[in-house]
N, CA, C and O atoms as a GROMACS GRO file, in nm:
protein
  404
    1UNK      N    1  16.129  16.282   2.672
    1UNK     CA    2  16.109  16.140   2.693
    1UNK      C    3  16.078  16.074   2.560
    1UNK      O    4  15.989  16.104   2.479
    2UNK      N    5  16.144  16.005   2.555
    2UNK     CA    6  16.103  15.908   2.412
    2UNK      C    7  16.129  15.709   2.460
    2UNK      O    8  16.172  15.651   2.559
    3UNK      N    9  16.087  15.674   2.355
    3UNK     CA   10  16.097  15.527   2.338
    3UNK      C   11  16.065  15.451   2.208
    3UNK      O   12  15.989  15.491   2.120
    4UNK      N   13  16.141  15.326   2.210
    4UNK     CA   14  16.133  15.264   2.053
    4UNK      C   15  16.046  15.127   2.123
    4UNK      O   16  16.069  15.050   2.217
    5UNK      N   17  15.964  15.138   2.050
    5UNK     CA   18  15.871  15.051   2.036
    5UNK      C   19  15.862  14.940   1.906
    5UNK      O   20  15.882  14.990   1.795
    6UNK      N   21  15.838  14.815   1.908
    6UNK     CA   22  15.852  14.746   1.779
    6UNK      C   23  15.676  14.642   1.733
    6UNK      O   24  15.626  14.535   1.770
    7UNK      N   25  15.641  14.740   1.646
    7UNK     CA   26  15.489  14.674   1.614
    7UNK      C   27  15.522  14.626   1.478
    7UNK      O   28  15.631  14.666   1.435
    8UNK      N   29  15.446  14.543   1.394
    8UNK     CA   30  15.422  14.511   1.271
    8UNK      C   31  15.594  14.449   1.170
    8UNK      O   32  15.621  14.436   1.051
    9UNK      N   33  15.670  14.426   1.296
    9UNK     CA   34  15.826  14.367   1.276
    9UNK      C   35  15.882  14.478   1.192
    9UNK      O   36  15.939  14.455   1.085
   10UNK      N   37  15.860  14.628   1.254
   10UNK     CA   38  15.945  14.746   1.248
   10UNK      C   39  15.936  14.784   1.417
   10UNK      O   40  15.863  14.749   1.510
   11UNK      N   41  16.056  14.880   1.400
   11UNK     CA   42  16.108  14.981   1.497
   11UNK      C   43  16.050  15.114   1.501
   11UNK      O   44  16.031  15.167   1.391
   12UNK      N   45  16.018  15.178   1.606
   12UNK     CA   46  15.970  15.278   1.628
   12UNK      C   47  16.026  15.395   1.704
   12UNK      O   48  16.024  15.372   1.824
   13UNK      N   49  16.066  15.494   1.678
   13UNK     CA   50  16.107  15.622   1.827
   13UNK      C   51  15.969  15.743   1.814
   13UNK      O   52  15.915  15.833   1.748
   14UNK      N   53  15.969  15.674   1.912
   14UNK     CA   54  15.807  15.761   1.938
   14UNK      C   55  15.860  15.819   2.108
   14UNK      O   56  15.935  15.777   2.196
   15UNK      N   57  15.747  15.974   2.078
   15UNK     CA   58  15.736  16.048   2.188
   15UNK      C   59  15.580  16.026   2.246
   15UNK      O   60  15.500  15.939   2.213
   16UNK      N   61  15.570  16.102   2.314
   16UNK     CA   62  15.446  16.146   2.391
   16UNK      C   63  15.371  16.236   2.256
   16UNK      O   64  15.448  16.298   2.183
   17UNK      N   65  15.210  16.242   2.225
   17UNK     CA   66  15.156  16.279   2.173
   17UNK      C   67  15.192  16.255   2.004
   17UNK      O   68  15.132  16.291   1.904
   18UNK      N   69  15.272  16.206   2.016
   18UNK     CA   70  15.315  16.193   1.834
   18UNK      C   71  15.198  16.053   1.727
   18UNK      O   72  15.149  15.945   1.758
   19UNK      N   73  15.199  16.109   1.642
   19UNK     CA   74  15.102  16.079   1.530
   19UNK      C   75  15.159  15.996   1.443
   19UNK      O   76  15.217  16.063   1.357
   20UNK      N   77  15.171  15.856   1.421
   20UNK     CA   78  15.246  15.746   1.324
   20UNK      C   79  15.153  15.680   1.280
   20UNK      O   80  15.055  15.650   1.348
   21UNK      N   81  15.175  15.637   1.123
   21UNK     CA   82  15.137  15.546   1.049
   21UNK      C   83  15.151  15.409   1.102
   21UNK      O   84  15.273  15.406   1.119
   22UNK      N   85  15.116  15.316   1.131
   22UNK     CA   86  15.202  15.152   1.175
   22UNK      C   87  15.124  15.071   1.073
   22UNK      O   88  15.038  15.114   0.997
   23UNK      N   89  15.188  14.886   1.089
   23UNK     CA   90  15.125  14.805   0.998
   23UNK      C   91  14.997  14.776   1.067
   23UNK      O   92  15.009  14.788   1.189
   24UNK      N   93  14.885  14.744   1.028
   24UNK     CA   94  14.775  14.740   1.033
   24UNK      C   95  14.734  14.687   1.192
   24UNK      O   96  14.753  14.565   1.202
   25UNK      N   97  14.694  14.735   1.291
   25UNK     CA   98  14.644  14.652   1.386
   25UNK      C   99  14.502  14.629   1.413
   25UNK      O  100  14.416  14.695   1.354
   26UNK      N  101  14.469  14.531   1.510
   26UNK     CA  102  14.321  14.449   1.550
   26UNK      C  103  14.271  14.574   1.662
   26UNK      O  104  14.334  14.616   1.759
   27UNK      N  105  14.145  14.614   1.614
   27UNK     CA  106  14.064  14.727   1.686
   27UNK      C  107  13.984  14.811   1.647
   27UNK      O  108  13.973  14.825   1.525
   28UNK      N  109  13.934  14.862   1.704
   28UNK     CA  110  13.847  14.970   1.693
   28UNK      C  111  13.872  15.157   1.686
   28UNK      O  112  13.922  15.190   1.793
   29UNK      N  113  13.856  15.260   1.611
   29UNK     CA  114  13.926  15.392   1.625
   29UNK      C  115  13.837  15.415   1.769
   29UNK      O  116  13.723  15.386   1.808
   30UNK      N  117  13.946  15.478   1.822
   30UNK     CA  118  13.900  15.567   1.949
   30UNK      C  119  13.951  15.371   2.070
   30UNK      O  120  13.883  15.377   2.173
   31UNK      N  121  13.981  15.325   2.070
   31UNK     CA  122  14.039  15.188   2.160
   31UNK      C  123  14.228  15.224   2.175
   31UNK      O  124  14.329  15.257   2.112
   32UNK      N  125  14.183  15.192   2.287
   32UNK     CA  126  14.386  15.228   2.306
   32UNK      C  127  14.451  15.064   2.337
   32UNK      O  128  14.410  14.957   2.384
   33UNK      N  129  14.595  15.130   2.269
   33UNK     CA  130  14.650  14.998   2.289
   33UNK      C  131  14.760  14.951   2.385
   33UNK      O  132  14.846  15.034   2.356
   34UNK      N  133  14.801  14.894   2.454
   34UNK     CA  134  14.915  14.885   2.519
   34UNK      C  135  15.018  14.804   2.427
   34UNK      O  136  14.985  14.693   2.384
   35UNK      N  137  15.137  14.856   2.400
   35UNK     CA  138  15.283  14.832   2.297
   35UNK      C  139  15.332  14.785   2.437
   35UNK      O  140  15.332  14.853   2.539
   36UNK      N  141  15.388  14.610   2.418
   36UNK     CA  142  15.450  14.619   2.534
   36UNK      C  143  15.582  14.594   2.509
   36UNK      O  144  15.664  14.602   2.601
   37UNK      N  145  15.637  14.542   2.309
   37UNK     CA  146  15.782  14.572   2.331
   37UNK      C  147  15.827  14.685   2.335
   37UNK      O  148  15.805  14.774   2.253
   38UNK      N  149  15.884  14.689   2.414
   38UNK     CA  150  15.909  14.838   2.459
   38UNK      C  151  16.092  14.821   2.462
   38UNK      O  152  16.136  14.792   2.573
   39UNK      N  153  16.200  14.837   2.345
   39UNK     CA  154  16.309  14.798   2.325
   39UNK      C  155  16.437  14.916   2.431
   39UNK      O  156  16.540  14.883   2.489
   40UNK      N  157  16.384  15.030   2.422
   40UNK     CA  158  16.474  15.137   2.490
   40UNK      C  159  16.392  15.269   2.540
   40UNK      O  160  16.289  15.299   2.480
   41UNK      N  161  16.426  15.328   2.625
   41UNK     CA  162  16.339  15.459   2.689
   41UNK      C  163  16.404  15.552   2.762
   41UNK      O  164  16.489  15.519   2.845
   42UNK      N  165  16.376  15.654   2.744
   42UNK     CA  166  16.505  15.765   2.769
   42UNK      C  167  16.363  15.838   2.901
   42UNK      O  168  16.257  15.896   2.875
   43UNK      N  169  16.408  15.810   2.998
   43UNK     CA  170  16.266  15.904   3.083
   43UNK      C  171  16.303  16.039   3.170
   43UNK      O  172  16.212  16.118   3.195
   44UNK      N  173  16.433  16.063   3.214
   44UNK     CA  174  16.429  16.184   3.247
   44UNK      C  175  16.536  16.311   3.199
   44UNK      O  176  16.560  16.424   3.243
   45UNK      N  177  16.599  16.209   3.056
   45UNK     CA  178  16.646  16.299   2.971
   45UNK      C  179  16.816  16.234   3.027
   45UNK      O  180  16.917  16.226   2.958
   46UNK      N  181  16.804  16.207   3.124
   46UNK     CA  182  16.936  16.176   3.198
   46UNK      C  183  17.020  16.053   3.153
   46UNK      O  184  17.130  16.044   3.099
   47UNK      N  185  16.918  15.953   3.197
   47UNK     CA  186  16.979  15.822   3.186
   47UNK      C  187  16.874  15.705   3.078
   47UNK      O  188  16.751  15.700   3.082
   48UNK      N  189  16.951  15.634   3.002
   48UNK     CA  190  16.855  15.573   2.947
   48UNK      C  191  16.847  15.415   2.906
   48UNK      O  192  16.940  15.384   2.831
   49UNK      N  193  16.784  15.341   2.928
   49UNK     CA  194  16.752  15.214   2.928
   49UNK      C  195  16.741  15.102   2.843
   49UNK      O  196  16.637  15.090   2.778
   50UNK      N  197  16.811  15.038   2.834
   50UNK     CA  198  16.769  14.943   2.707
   50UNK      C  199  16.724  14.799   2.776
   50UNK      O  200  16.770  14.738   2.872
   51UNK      N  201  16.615  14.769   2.688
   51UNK     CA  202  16.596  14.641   2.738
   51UNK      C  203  16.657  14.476   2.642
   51UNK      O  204  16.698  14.474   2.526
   52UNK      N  205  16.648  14.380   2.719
   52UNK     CA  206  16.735  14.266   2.687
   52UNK      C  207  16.626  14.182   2.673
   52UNK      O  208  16.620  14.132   2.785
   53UNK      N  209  16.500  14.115   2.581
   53UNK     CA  210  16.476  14.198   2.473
   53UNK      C  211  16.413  14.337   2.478
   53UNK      O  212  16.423  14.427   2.395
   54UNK      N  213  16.316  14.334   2.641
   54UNK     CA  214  16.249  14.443   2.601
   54UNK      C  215  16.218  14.521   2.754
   54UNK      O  216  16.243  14.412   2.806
   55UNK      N  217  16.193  14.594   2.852
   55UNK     CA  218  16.176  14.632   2.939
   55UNK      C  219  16.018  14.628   2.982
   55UNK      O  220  15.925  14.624   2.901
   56UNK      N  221  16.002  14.628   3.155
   56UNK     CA  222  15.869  14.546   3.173
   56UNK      C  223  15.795  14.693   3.138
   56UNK      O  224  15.675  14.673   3.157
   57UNK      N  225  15.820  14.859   3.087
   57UNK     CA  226  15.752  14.960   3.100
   57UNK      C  227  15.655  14.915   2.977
   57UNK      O  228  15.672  14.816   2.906
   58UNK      N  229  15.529  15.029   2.965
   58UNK     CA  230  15.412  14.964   2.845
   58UNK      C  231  15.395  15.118   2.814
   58UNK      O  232  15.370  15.203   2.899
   59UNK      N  233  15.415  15.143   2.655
   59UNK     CA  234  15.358  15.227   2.549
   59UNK      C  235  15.175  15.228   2.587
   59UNK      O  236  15.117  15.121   2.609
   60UNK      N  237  15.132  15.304   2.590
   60UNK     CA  238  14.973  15.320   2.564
   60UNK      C  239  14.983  15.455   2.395
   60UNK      O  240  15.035  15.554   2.343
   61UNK      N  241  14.892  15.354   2.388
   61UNK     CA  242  14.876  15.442   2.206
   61UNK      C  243  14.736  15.432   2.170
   61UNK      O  244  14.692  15.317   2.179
   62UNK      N  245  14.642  15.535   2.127
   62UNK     CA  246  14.533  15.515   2.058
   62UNK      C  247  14.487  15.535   1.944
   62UNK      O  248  14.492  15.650   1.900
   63UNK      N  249  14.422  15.418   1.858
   63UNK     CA  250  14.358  15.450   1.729
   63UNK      C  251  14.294  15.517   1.659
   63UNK      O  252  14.179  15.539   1.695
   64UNK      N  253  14.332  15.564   1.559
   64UNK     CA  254  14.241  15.724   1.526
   64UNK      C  255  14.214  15.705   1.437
   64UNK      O  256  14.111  15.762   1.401
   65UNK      N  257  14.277  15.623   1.343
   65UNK     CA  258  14.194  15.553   1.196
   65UNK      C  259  14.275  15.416   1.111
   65UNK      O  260  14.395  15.402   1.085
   66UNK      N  261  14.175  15.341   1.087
   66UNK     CA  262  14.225  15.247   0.942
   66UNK      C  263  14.238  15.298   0.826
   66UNK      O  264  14.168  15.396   0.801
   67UNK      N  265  14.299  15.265   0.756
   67UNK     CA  266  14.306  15.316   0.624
   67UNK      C  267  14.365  15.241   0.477
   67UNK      O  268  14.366  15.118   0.475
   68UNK      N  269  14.397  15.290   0.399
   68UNK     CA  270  14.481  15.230   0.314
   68UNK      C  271  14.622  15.296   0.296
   68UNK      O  272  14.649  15.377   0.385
   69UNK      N  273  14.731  15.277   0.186
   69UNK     CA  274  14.832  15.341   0.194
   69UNK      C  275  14.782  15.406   0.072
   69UNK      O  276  14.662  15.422   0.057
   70UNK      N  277  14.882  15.450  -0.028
   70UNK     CA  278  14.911  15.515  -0.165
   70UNK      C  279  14.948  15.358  -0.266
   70UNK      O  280  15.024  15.272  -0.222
   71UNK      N  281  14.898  15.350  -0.361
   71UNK     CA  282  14.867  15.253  -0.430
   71UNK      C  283  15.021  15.243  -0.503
   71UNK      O  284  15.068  15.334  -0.570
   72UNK      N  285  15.078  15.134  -0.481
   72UNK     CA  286  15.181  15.086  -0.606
   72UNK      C  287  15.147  15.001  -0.711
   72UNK      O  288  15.039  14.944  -0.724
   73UNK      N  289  15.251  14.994  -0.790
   73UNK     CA  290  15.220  14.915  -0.927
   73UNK      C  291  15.372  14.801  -0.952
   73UNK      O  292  15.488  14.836  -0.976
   74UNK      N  293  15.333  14.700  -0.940
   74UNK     CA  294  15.424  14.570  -0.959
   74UNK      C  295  15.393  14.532  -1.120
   74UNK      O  296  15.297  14.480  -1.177
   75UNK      N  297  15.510  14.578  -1.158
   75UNK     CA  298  15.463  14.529  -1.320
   75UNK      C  299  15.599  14.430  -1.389
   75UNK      O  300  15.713  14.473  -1.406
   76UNK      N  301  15.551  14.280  -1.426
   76UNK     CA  302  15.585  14.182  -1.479
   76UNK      C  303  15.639  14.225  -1.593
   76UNK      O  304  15.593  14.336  -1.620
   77UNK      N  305  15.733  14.179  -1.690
   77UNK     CA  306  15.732  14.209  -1.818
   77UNK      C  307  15.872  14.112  -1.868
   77UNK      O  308  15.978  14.103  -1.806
   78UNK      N  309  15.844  14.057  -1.975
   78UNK     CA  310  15.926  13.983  -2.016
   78UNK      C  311  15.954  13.989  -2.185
   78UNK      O  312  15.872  13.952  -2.269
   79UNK      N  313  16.106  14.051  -2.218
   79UNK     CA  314  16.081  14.093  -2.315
   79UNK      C  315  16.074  13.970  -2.448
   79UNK      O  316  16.110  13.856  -2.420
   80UNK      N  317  16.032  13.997  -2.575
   80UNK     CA  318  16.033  13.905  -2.653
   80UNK      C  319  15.946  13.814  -2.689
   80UNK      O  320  15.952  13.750  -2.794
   81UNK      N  321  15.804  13.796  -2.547
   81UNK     CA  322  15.717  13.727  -2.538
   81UNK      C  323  15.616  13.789  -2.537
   81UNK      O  324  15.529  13.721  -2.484
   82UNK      N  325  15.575  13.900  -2.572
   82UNK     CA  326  15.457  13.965  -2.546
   82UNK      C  327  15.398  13.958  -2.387
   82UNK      O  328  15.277  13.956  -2.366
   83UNK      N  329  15.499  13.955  -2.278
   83UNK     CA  330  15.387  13.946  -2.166
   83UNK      C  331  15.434  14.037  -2.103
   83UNK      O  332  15.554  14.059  -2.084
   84UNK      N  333  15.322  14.111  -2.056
   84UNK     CA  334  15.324  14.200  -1.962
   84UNK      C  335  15.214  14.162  -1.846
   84UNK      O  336  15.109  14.104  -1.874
   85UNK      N  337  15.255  14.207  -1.697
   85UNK     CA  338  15.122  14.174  -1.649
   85UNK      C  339  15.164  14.340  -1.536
   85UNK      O  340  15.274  14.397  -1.536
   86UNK      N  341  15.051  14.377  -1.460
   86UNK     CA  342  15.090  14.479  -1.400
   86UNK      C  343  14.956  14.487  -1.319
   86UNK      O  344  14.846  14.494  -1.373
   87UNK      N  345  14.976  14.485  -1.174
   87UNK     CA  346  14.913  14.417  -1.069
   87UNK      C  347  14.952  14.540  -0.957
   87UNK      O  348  15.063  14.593  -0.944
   88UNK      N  349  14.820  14.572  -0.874
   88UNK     CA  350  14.829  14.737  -0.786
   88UNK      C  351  14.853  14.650  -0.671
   88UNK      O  352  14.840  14.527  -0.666
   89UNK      N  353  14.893  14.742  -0.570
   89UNK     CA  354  14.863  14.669  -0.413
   89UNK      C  355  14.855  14.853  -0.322
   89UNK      O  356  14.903  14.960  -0.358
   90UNK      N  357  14.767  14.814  -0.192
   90UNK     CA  358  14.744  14.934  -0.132
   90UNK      C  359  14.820  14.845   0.021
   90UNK      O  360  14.862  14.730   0.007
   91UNK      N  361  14.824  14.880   0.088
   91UNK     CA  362  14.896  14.814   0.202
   91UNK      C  363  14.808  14.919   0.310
   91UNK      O  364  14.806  15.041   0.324
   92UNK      N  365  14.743  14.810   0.372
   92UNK     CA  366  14.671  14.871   0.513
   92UNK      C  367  14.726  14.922   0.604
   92UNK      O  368  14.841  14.881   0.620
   93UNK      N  369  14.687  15.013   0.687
   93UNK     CA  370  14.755  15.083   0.798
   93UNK      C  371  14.653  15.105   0.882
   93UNK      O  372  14.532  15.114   0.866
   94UNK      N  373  14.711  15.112   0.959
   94UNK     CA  374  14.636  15.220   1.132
   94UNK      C  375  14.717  15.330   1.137
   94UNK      O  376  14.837  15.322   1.113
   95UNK      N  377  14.655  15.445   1.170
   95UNK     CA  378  14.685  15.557   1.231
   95UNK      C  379  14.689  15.586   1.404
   95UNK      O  380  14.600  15.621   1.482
   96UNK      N  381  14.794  15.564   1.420
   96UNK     CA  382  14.774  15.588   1.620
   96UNK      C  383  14.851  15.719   1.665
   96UNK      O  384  14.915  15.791   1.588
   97UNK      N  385  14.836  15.740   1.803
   97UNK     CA  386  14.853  15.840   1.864
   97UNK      C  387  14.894  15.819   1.961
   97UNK      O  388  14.808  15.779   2.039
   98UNK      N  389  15.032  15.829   2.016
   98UNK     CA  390  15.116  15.813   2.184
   98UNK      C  391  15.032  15.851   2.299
   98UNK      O  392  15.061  15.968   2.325
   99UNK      N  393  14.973  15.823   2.352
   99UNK     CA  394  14.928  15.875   2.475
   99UNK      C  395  15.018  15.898   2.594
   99UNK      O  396  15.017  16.014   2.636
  100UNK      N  397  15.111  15.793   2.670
  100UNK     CA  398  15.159  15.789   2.779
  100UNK      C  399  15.253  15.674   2.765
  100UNK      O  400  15.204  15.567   2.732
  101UNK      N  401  15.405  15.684   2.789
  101UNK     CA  402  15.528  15.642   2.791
  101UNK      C  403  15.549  15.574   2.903
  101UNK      O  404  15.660  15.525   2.926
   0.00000   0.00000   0.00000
């Protein structure tokens, strides 16, 4: 059984019990969430569903941590003028966990 789910204006194919990074959501670790775009879902392996945008079924997923990402570096530079500028960014995340499809 799987399903694509769409949080943080990405796409998702998530199973049952699976462990994903997403863009940052509103909550608490250990609070579950209900995903209710729920775009396509394959449930008995047989036949599978797409929704027009989204089907009335609901993702349950729970939070297991906030965090940060791995730090990048945006660096300015313009030659001829002496300027350089070079500026980090970490990009927040949640860590969740599929519970029930």
């Amino acid at each position: 059984m799987f399903a694509v789910i769409k949080t943080g204006g990405k796409q998702y194919r998530v199973k049952e019990g699976e462990i994903l990074k997403v863009e940052k959501l509103i909550g608490n670790v250990g609070d579950e969430l209900k995903l209710e775009t729920l775009m396509l879902a394959d449930e008995d392996g047989k036949e599978v569903k797409i929704g027009t945008p989204k089907l009335d079924k609901e993702v349950t997923a729970k939070i297991l941590e906030h965090g940060k990402g791995e730090k990048i570096h945006v660096i300015k530079f313009k030659s001829k003028v002496r300027y350089k500028r070079n500026v980090g960014h970490r990009q927040p995340y949640t860590k969740i966990q599929i519970v029930k499809i």
